[in-house]
C-alpha positions, 0 to 999 in steps of 0.5 A, a space after each residue: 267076245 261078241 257071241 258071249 254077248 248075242 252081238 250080230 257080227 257082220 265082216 266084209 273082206 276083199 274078194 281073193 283075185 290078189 294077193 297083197 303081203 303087208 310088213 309085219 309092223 303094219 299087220 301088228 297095228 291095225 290088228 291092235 287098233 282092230 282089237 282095241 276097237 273090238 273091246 271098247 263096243 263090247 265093254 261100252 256100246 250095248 250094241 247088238 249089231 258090228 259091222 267091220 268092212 276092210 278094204 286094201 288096194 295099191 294106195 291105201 287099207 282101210 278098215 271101218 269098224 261101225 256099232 249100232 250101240 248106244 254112242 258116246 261124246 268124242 269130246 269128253 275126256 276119259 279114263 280109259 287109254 284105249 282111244 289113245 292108245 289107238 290114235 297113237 298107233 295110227 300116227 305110228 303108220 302115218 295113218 288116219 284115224 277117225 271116230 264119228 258117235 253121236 249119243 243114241 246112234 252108236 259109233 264108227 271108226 274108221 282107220 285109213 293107212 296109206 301104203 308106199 313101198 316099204 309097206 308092202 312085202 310082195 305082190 302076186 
């Protein structure tokens, strides 16, 4: 989707020194959210440049999703359900989720799930 639209994409992962399995629950939803997140800059953002970091540690997965497009009014009410949809599988994972645009600037999300015990499958 994002070459078909000449869209630079930068994705910045964990290093490799360990290997952490998450539950199948949490891998399906952020990968949702991630999509979601995915669809809406390429559908409404014009933007040229994503940049997607993803950051996992004992405690918490981030993953921060930011646009250089041209932003959009987080209070305005849409017609879409894709905010929605997303908000509602954060509070699913007991997560946070966090959209920050601001017209002419583009747009960051940042979802922030904790990770207890049940979250995680194994460790090595």
């Amino acid at each position: 989707m994002l070459t078909a639209r000449n869209i630079e994409f930068h994705f910045q992962t964990p290093g490799g020194e360990r290997d952490v399995q998450l539950g199948a629950n949490i891998r399906r939803e952020v990968f949702l959210i991630f999509k979601e997140s995915i669809n809406n800059l390429v559908k409404h953002s014009g933007c040229v440049r994503v940049e997607v970091r993803f950051q996992i540690d004992e405690e918490s997965l981030v993953l921060t999703i930011s646009d250089n497009g041209k932003g959009f009014d987080t209070t305005a009410d849409s017609d879409g359900h894709g905010l929605t949809s997303m908000k509602e599988r954060a509070l699913g994972l007991g997560a946070e989720i966090g959209i920050v645009s601001e017209t002419g600037r583009g747009t960051t999300t940042t979802l922030n799930v904790p990770l207890g015990a049940n979250s995680l499958v194994s460790k090595s």
